[in-house]
C-alpha positions in Angstrom: 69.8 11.2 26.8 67.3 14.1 27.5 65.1 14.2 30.6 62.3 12.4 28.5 63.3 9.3 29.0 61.9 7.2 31.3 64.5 3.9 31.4 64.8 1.3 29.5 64.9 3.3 26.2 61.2 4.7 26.7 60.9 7.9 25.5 57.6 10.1 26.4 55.6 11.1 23.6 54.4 14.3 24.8 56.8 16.6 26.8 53.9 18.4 28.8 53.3 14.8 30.6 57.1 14.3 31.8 56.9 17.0 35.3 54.1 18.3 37.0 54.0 21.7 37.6 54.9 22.8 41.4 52.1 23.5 43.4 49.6 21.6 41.0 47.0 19.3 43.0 45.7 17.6 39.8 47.2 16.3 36.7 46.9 19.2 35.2 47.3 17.6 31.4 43.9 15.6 32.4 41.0 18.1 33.6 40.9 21.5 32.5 38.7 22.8 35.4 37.4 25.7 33.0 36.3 23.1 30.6 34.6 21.3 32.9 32.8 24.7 34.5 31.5 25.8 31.1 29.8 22.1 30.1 27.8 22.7 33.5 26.9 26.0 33.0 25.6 25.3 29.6 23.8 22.0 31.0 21.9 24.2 33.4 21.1 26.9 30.5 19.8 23.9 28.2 18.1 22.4 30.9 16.1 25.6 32.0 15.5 26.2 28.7 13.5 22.8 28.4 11.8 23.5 31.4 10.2 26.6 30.6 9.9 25.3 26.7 7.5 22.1 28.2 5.7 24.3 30.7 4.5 26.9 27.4 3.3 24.0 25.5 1.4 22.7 28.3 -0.8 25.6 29.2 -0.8 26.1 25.2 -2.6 22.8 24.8 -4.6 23.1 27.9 -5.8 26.3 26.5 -6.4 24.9 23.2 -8.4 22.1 24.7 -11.0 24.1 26.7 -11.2 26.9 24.2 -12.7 24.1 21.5 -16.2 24.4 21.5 -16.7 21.0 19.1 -16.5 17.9 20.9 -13.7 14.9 20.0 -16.3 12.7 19.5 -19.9 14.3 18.5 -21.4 10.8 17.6 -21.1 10.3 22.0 -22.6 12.9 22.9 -26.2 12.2 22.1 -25.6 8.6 23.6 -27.2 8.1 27.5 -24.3 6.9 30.3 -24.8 3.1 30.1 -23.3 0.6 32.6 -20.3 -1.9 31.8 -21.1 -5.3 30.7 -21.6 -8.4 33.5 -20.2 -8.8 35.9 -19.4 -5.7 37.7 -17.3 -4.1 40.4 -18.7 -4.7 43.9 -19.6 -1.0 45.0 -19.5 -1.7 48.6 -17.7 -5.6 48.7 -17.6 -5.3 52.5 -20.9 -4.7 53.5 -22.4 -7.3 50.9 -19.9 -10.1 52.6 -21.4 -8.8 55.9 -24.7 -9.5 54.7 -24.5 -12.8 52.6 -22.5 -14.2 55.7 -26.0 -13.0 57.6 -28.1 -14.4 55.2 -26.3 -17.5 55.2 -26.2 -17.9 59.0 -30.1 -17.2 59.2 -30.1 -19.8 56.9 -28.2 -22.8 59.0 -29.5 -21.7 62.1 -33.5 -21.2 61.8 -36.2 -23.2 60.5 -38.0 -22.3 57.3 -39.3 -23.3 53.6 -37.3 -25.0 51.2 -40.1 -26.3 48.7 -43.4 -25.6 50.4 -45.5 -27.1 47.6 -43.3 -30.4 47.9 -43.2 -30.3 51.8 -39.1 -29.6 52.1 -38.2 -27.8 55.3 -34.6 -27.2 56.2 -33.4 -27.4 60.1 -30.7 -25.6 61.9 -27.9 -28.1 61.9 -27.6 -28.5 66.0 -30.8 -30.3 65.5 -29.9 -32.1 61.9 -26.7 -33.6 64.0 -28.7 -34.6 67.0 -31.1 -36.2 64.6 -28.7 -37.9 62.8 -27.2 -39.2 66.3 -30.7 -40.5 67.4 -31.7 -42.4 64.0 -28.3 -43.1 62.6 -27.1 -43.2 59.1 -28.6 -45.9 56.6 -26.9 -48.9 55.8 -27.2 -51.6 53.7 -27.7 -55.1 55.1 -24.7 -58.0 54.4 -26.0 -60.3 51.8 -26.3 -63.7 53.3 -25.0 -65.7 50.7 -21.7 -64.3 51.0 -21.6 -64.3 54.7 -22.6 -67.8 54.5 -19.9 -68.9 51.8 -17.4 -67.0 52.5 -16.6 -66.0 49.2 -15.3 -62.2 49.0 -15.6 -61.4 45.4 -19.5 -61.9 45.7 -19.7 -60.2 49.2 -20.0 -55.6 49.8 -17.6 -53.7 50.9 -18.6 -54.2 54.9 -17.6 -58.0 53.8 -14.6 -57.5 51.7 -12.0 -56.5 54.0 -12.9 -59.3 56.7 -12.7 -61.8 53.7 -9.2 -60.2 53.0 -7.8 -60.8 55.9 -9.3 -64.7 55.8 -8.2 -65.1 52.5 -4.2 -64.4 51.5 -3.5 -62.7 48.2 -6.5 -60.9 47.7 -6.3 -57.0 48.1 -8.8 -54.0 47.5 -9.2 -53.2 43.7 -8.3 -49.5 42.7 -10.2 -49.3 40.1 -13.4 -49.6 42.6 -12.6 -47.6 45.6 -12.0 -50.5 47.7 -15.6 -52.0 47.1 -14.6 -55.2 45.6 -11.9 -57.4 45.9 -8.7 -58.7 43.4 -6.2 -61.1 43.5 -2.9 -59.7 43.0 0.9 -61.1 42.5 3.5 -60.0 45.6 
């Protein structure tokens, strides 16, 4: 058999890939270093080529552009500047939060006009609270019939969850908040 063969009745196809040269540190039947040199050269060429190509045609139409004397659009230029429609960008968005929060705390904190012509005043709150503390908070009496009777559907909601508890099986209707009472199945 010649020196081809690699075992087993293979035979290589190509003589150049049976033995490496001596001394070789690549495969030299792969990479052909020169090859490989002369695709990167001309990649560098063509690329500088492109540069310089895109930097001409820029200052060309740059040129072009402020050489025109006619403007794009003629029909604009007789028009007045006129401000976007509603609503707009806040120009300074900090210092108008600084002065609504202002605004608003002169508002909660001093006495003043609401409605003059229908007498309604507004109060800081410290003194609405302490108000509130001293008069208390309307209420509406029980009705006495229901007190009386004991019946819970008939009574208001201060009534109805007393009369729950007296009476098994009835429960809070969801459909009322809580105001009125239903029997239910458990």
């Amino acid at each position: 058999m010649s020196d081809h063969e690699f075992g087993a009745g293979f035979v290589s196809p190509d003589p150049e890939y049976a033995v490496t040269p001596p001394g070789a540190g690549y495969e030299h039947t792969d990479a052909h270093p020169w090859v490989i040199a002369k695709f990167g050269l001309w990649l560098a060429v063509s690329a500088a080529i492109i540069h310089v190509g895109v930097v001409l045609m820029f200052n060309l139409f740059v040129d072009q552009r402020e050489s025109a004397s006619v403007p794009q659009f003629p029909l604009a230029i007789d028009s007045e500047l006129r401000l976007p429609a509603e609503p707009r960008l806040q120009r300074f968005p900090a210092n108008e939060a600084f002065t609504h929060r202002t605004q608003e705390q002169n508002a909660l904190q001093t006495y003043g006009w609401v409605d003059r012509n229908a007498g309604t005043v507004r109060i800081p709150i410290e003194d609405a609270m302490r108000l509130t503390v001293e008069r208390g908070l309307p209420s509406r009496a029980a009705a006495p019939a229901a007190a009386a009777s004991g019946d819970a559907a008939a009574g208001d909601a201060a009534a109805a969850p007393a009369a729950a508890a007296e009476t098994p099986g009835l429960m809070p209707a969801d459909s009322s908040s809580g105001r009125t009472m239903e029997r239910r199945r458990q």
